[in-house]
N, C-alpha and C positions, 0 to 999 in steps of 0.2 A: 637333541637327537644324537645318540652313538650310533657309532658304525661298526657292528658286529666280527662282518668279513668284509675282505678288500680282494680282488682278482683283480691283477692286473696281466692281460697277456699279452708279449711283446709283438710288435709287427710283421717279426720274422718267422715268429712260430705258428701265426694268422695268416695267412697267405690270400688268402680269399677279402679280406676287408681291405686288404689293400689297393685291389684293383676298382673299389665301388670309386664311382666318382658323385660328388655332390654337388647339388647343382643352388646353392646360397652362394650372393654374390661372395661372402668370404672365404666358403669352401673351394670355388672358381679361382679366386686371388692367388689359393695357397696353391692349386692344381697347377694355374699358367706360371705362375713366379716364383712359388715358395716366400711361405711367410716363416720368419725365424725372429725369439724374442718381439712380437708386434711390429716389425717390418719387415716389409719387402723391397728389395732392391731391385726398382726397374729400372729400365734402359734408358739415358735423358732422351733420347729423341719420340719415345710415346710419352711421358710424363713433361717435359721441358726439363732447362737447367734449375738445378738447385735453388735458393736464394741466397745471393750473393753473402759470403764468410769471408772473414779475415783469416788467410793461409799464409804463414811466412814459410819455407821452406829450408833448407839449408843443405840437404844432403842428397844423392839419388832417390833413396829409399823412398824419403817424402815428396820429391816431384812425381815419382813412377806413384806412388798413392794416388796424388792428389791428379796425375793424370786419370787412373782407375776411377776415383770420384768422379771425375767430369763423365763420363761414360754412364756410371749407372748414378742412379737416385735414389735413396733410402725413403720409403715412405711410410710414416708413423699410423700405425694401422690402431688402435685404442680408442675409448672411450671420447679420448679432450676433444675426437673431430666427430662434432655434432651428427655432421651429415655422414659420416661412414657406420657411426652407434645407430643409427635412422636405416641405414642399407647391410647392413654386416648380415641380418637372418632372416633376409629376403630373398624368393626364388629370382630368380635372375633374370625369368621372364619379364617380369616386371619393374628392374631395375632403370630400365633406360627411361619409361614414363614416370616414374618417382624422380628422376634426375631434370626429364622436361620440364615438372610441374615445379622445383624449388628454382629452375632457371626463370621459368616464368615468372614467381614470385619475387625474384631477386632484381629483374628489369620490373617489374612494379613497383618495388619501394625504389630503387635508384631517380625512375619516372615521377615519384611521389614530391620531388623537391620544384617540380617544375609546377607548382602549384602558382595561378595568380598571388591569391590571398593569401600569404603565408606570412607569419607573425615572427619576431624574432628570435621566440621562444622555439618557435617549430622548428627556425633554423639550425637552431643550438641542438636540440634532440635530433634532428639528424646528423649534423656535425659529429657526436658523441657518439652515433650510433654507426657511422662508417667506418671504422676497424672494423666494426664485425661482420661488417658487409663484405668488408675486403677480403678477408679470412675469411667467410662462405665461399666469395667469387673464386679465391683458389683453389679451396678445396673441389668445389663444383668443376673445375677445369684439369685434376688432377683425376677425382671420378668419372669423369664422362671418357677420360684417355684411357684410363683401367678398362671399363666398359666396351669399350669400341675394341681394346686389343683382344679382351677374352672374348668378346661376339666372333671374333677372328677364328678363336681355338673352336669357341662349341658350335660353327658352323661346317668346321672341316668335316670329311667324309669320316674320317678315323673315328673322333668323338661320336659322330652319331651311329657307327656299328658299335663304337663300347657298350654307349647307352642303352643301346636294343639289349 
């Protein structure tokens, strides 16, 4: 399929789309935080610290950074995170029970080892299988702090006369 014509109108010269607000939890992300390049820089105290990196420093410039770092937290908004591809073009209403429901699933398989009769074969396939537990359970705890902060925004008085 070609593409004939292209419009592109810039944001400045749009004035009126700019103020629409959208209410997908990505559109919401990019409202409370600003998403640039697939992330957004939240505050470590809504998201937690980083995971631990190896920073040698040597000069101002890179402590004054790497103290900037400790403050906010880069969060890799893309496809590779299962569960944000699952939440990214969802109204937002429903974000927090999509987030219940993979937590709940998530203390189900965790629960699932606590089986009597478990063979050693079982063992191994969940052995094998917790990275990715692990990696759900963060991301699950880095979504639900996102969540909880914008419920913040779109509860205020301000947002709901935008939205009217």
């Amino acid at each position: 399929m070609a593409i004939d014509n292209l419009i592109i109108i810039d944001r400045e010269i749009d004035l009126p789309t700019v103020l629409l607000t959208q209410l997908t939890y990505e559109g919401l992300i990019d409202e409370v935080f600003t998403i640039q390049n697939n992330q957004a820089e939240v505050d470590s105290s809504i998201v937690g610290a980083p995971p631990s990196q190896n920073t040698s420093s040597s000069s101002k410039d890179a402590s004054q950074t790497s103290q900037t770092s400790a403050l906010k937290r880069k969060i890799q908004l893309d496809s590779s995170d299962k569960l944000y591809a699952q939440l990214r073009d969802t109204n937002f209403a429903i974000v927090g029970g999509l987030l219940s429901k993979v937590a709940r699933r998530l203390q189900a398989d965790y629960e699932s080892r606590h089986k009597a009769n478990q063979t050693t074969s079982e063992l191994r396939d969940f052995v094998a299988k917790l990275p990715g537990y692990q990696a759900e359970q963060a991301s699950l705890k880095v979504h639900t702090s996102l969540a909880e902060e914008i419920m913040k925004h779109t509860r205020s008085d301000l947002f709901s006369r935008v939205l009217e």
